[in-house]
ZAMARGU-4260 file (C-alpha; in steps of 0.2 Angstrom, whole numbers, plus 5000, padded with zeros to 4 digits):
<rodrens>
0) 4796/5065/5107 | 4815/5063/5111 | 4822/5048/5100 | 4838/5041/5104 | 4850/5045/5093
5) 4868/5040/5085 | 4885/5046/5096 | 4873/5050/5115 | 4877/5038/5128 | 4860/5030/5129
10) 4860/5025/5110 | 4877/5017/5115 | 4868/5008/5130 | 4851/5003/5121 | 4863/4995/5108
15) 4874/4984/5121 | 4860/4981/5131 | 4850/4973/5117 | 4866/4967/5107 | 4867/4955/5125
20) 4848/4953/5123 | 4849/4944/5105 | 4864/4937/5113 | 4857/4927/5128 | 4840/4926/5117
25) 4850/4916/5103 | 4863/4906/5111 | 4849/4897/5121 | 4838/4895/5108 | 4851/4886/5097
30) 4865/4877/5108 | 4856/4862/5103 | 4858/4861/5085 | 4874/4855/5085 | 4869/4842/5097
35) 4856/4833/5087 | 4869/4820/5082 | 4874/4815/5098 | 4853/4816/5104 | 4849/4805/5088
40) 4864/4791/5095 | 4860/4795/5113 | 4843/4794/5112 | 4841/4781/5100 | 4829/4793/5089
45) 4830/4799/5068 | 4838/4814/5061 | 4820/4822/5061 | 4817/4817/5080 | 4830/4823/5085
50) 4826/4842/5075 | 4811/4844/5087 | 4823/4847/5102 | 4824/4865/5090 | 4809/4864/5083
55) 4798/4862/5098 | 4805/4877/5105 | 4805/4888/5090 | 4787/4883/5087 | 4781/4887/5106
60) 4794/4904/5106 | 4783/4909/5090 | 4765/4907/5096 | 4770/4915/5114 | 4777/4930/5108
65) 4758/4933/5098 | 4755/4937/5119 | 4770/4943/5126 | 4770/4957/5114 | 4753/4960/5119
70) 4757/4959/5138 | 4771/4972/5135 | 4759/4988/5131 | 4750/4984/5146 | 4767/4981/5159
75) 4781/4987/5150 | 4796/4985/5137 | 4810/4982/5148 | 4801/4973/5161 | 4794/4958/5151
80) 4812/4957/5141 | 4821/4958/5158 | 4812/4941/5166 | 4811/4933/5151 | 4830/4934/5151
85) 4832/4930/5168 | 4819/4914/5167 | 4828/4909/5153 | 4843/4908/5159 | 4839/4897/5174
90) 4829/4888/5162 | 4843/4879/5153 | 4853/4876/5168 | 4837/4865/5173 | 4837/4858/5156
95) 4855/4851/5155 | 4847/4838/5171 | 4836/4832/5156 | 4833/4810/5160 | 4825/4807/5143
100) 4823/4812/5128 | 4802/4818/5132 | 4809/4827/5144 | 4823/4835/5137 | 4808/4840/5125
105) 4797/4845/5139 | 4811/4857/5144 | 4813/4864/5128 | 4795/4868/5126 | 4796/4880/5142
110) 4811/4888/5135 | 4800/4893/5120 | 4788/4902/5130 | 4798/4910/5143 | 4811/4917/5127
115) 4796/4924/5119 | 4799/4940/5131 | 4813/4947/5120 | 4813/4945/5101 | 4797/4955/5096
120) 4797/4966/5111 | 4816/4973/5109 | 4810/4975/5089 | 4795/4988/5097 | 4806/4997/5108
125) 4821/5000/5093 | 4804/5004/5084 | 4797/5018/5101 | 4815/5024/5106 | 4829/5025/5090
130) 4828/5039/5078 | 4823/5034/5061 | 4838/5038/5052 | 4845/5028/5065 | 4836/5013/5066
135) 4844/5004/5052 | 4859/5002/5060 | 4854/5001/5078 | 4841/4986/5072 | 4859/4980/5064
140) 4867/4979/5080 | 4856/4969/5086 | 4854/4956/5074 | 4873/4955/5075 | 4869/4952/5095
145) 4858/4937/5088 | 4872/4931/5076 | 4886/4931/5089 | 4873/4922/5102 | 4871/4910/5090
150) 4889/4908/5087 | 4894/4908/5103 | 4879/4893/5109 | 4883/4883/5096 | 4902/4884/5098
155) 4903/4883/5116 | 4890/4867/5117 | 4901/4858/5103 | 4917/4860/5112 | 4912/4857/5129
160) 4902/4842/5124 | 4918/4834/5116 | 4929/4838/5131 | 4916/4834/5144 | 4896/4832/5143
165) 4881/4841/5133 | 4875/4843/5148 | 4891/4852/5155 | 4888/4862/5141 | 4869/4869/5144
170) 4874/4872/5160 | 4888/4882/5156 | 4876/4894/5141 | 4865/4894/5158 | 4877/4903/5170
175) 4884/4914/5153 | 4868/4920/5149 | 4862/4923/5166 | 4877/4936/5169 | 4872/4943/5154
180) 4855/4947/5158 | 4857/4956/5174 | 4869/4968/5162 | 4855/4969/5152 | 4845/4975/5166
185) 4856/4986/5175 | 4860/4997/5160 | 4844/4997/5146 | 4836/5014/5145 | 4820/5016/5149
190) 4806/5018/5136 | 4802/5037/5136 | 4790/5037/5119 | 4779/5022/5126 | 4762/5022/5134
195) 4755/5008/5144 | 4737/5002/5140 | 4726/4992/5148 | 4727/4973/5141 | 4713/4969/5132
200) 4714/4954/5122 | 4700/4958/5111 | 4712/4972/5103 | 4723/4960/5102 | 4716/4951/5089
205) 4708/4965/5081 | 4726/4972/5077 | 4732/4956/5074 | 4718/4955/5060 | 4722/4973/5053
210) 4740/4969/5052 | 4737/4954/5042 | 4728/4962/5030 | 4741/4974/5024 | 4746/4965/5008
215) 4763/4975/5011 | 4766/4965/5027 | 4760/4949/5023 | 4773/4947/5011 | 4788/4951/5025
220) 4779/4939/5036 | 4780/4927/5021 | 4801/4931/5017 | 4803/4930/5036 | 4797/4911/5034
225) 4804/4905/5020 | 4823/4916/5027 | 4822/4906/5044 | 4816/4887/5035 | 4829/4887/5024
230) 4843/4895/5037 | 4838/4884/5050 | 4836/4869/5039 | 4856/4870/5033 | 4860/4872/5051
235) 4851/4857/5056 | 4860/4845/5045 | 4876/4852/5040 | 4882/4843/5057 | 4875/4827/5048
240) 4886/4829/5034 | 4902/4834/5042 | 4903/4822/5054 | 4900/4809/5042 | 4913/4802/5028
245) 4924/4809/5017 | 4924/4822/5032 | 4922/4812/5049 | 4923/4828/5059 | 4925/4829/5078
250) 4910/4836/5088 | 4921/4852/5092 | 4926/4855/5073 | 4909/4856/5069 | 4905/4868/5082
255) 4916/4879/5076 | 4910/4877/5058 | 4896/4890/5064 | 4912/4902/5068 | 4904/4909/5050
260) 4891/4918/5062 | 4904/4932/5062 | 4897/4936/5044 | 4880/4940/5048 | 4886/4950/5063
265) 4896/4961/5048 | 4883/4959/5035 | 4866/4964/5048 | 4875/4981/5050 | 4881/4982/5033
270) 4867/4980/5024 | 4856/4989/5038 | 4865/5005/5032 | 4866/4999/5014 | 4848/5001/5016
275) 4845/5017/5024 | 4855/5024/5009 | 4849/5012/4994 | 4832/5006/5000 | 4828/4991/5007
280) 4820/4983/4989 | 4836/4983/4982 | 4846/4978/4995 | 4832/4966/4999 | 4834/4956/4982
285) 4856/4955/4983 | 4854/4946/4999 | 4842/4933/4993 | 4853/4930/4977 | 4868/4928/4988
290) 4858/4915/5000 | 4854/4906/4985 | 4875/4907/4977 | 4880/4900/4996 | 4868/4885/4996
295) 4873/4881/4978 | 4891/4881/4983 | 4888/4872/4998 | 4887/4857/4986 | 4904/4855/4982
300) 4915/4842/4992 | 4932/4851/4997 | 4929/4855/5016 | 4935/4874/5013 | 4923/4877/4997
305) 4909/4869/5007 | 4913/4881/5023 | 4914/4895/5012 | 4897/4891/5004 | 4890/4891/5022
310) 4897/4909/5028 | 4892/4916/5011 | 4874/4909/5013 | 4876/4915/5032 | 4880/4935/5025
315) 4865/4934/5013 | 4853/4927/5028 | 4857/4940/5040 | 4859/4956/5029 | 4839/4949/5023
320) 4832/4947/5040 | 4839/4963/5044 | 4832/4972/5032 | 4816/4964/5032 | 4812/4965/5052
325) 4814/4985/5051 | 4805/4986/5036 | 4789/4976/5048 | 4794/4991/5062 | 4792/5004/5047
330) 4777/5000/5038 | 4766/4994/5053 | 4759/5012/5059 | 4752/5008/5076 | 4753/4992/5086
335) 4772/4989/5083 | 4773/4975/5093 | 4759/4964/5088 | 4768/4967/5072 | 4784/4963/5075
340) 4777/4948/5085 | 4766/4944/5069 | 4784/4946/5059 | 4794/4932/5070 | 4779/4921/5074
345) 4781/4916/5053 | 4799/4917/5056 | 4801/4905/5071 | 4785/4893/5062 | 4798/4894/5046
350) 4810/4886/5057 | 4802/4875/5067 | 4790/4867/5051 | 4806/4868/5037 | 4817/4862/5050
355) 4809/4846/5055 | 4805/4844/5036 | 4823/4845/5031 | 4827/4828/5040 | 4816/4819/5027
360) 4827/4826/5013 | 4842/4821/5023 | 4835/4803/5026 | 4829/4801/5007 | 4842/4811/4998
365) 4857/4816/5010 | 4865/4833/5007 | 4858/4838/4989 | 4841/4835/4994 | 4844/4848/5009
370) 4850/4859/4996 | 4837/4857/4986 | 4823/4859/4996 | 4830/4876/5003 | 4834/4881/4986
375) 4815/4879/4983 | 4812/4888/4998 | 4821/4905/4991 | 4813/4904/4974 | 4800/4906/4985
380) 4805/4923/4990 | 4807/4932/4974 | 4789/4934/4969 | 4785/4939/4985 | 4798/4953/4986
385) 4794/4959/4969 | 4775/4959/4975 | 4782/4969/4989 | 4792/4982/4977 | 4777/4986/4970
390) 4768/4991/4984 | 4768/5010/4987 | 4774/5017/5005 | 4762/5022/5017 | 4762/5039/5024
395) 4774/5043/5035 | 4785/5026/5030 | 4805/5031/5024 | 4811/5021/5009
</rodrens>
């Protein structure tokens, strides 16, 4: 079957289409988090309350998408990520009318399931349509979509939210991402090497099960949690920190402390090739070591050596997750969805239980302890990803 390819105009319109996916995606997902201070005063909840307006929909994104994978063999790659772009787009415009804070939760559960279209789907359809020598850097560009959305959500709901409202500001990712969507419809290729089969949630489960007893997966799925707890967990309470003394940040200055998203975009593509040249063990390991240099430094008190501890542990996170999410597309042989899906469901469960768990540090121990625990969380990492080196490729897997 014809692959896309790099240099043809439907690799270059895949790539933008899904860079905007990750982007929409992304920036909904996480214009909350620099929010939780204002929810914790506005609200009158804790730090760790306030982490479930994240959580809760991180959690809810990660159990649906075991579905929507599923949903997609039987209706169709660009179909399922299409409305689930659409639906939430208008879905955070409703959510910015939020009266309390069980609703604003209530909202942010439904964002969960109606995101879950995108993230493990698009990962199939890079897996179905890009080239293999290609797929390291086209999975790249999407991460870096991811990054930017990121970025951008967290950016634009800090500096709105100081100038006007947070609910101003959810309206505005709303109307951005909705734009953004209908581009992604009008220009993603269709799938040309996929077959739809009739849903059967029996085989569901069944390649669920025999996905999770490939040692070689479980060990991604295990890095994918610990990568997103411990990334999702600085990003959670760095906002605390700032905003509190010797820094007293404004609400805008901190959202545009997650300006050092623009890392990751650089890093998810350079480590993507990095990989397809050195092999994504080796490449693996240097990203955890350099997550693990940023959060140390993050430790320091100057502003500028604390920022740059955060971009630094931001490079490391993304290169990881890039490598690790197209080594899941790789080594699953069949079923590339449910695996994927498998992949993010312990990546968004990472964040959502980390996340929430990370406040109790913050309570009890303030910044160190956040460190601390996430450090933990790395060390984590390491025997898994030797486990992982030792494993021999399957047949027809590239390394």
């Amino acid at each position: 079957m014809n692959k896309l390819q790099r240099g043809t105009s439907e690799f270059r319109k895949a790539n933008l289409s899904l860079f905007a996916g990750g982007f929409v995606t992304f920036s909904i997902l996480y214009d909350v988090q620099p929010l939780l201070p204002i929810f914790t005063k506005e609200f009158h909840v804790s730090a760790a309350a306030g982490s479930l307006t994240l959580s809760v929909t991180t959690i809810t994104l990660a159990v649906s998408m075991l579905i929507t994978s599923s949903l997609s063999e039987a209706w169709g790659r660009k179909r399922m990520m299409t409305v689930s772009l659409l639906l939430s787009s208008l879905m955070v415009i409703l959510t910015a009318f939020s009266p309390t804070f069980g609703s604003l939760l209530g909202f942010r559960v439904l964002q969960g399931i109606v995101l879950a279209g995108l993230p493990a789907i698009a990962m199939a359809y890079l897996g179905e349509e890009i080239d293999p020598k290609s797929l390291g850097v086209a999975m790249g560009l999407y991460i870096s979509g991811n990054s930017i959305g990121g970025m951008a959500g967290r950016i634009i709901t800090g500096t709105v939210t100081d100038f006007f409202s947070w609910r101003i500001a959810m309206g505005s990712i709303g109307v951005i991402s909705l734009i953004l969507s209908i581009c992604f419809w009008l220009n993603l290729p269709k799938s040309k090497n996929f077959t739809a089969k009739p849903l059967r949630l029996k085989n569901l489960f069944i390649s669920m099960f025999r996905h999770l007893r490939d040692p070689a997966l479980l060990c991604l799925y295990g890095i994918s949690f610990i990568l997103m707890g411990s990334f999702v967990t600085l990003y959670n309470y760095i906002g605390f920190d700032l905003l509190a003394p010797p820094y007293r940040l404004s609400q805008t200055l901190v959202g545009w402390i997650f300006i050092v998203y623009i890392t990751g975009t650089f890093s998810s593509t350079w480590m993507g090739r990095l990989s397809d040249r050195l092999g994504r063990r080796k490449v693996l390991w240097i990203g955890l070591v350099i997550m693990v240099s940023g959060a140390v430094i993050t430790l320091m008190t100057p502003l500028i050596v604390k920022i740059l501890g955060i971009a630094i542990f931001t490079f490391g996170f993304f290169g990881c997750h890039s490598i690790a999410s197209s080594w899941v597309g790789i080594r699953a042989q069949t079923e590339k969805a449910q695996a994927s899906s498998l992949y993010l469901f312990f990546y968004y469960s990472g964040s959502s239980i980390a996340g929430t768990a990370g406040g109790f540090f913050w309570t009890h121990l303030g910044w160190k302890g956040v460190i601390g625990f996430i450090i933990i969380l790395l060390i984590c990492a390491f025997p898994l990803s030797i486990i992982l080196s030792a494993m021999k490729p399957r047949k027809l897997q590239t390394n």
